[in-house]
Structure formats: structure tokens, C-alpha cells
C-alpha positions, 0 to 999 in steps of 0.5 A: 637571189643574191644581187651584187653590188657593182651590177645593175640589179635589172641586169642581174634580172634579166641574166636570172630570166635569160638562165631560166629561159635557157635551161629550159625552167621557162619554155618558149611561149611561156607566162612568166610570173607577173611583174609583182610576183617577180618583184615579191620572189626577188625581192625588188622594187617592181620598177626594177623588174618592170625596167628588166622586162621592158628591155628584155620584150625591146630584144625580142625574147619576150613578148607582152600580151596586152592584159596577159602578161609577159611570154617567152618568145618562140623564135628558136633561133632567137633563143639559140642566140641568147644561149650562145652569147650566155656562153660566150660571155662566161667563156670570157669571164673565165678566160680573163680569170686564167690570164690574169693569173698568168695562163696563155691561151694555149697552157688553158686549152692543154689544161681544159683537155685534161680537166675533161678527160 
């Protein structure tokens, strides 16, 4: 994994985690790899994954089994939450990219129509 620079690295943690957990690589109700195999696949400090991990397990969609270790929640509705606003939030990135480079709203839809045609 490469980290940008201008990000938070536990961020971009916890956005790597939230992609596996929402393509399905991570199943609800699953063990994560421990906080030192993240740390050692990452190549991070394991105070960095442990910072990502506590506050995804403070927003519900992990869960700690004392002694186990780190779960996908099985919340449905909590995971179609966390998916929806993984795609809002690109949906966002990409809209602010096309009108900074001087596409309306209305010019993007008539373009993405045609895209997926």
C-alpha cells in the first residue's frame, strides 16, 4: 500500500479496511489480521493501526473480542451505511475534479450517460 503524503496515515487505514470490508475481502463477522500483521503487511507503526482500529471499533463497524481480536461487525444496515458514504464521498471527488476543470453539473450528466452507454 502506498500512503500519500497529505493524509493521515491511520485515515488511509481505515479507508484500505472500509474497501476490503466493502468489496466483500473482509466478511461481516470476520477476524481481521491482528493489529502486528496489519502493522508488518502495512508497513506502519503498530500504534498507527492500532489508532485506525480503535476508531473504527468507536464507529461500530468493528467490534473487539477480548483476547480474539478485531471483527467485522454484522450490522447490515451499518455496512450498506459505510458503502453508501464510500461512494459519496468519491462521487464528491470526482464532481469537484470535473468542475474544476469547467464542467456544469448538467454538461457531467449528459457526458456520464454517454460514458456508459
Amino acid at each position: 500500500m502506498e500512503f500519500k503524503d497529505n493524509i493521515p496515515i491511520y485515515l488511509q487505514i481505515k479507508q484500505y479496511l472500509y474497501r476490503e470490508i466493502v468489496v466483500g475481502k473482509l466478511q461481516p463477522g470476520e477476524k481481521i489480521p491482528s493489529v502486528r500483521k496489519l502493522a508488518l503487511q502495512l508497513t506502519v507503526n503498530v500504534n498507527t493501526v492500532q489508532r485506525a482500529l480503535q476508531q473504527m471499533n468507536d464507529e461500530g463497524i468493528l467490534y473487539t473480542k477480548r483476547g480474539e481480536g478485531n471483527f467485522v461487525t454484522e450490522d447490515t444496515d451499518l455496512l450498506a451505511q459505510t458503502k453508501q458514504n464510500l461512494i459519496n464521498g468519491e462521487l464528491d471527488k470526482f464532481v469537484q475534479s470535473m468542475n474544476a476543470l469547467g464542467v456544469t453539473n448538467d454538461q457531467l450528466s449528459s457526458i456520464l450517460t454517454n460514458y456508459l452507454k
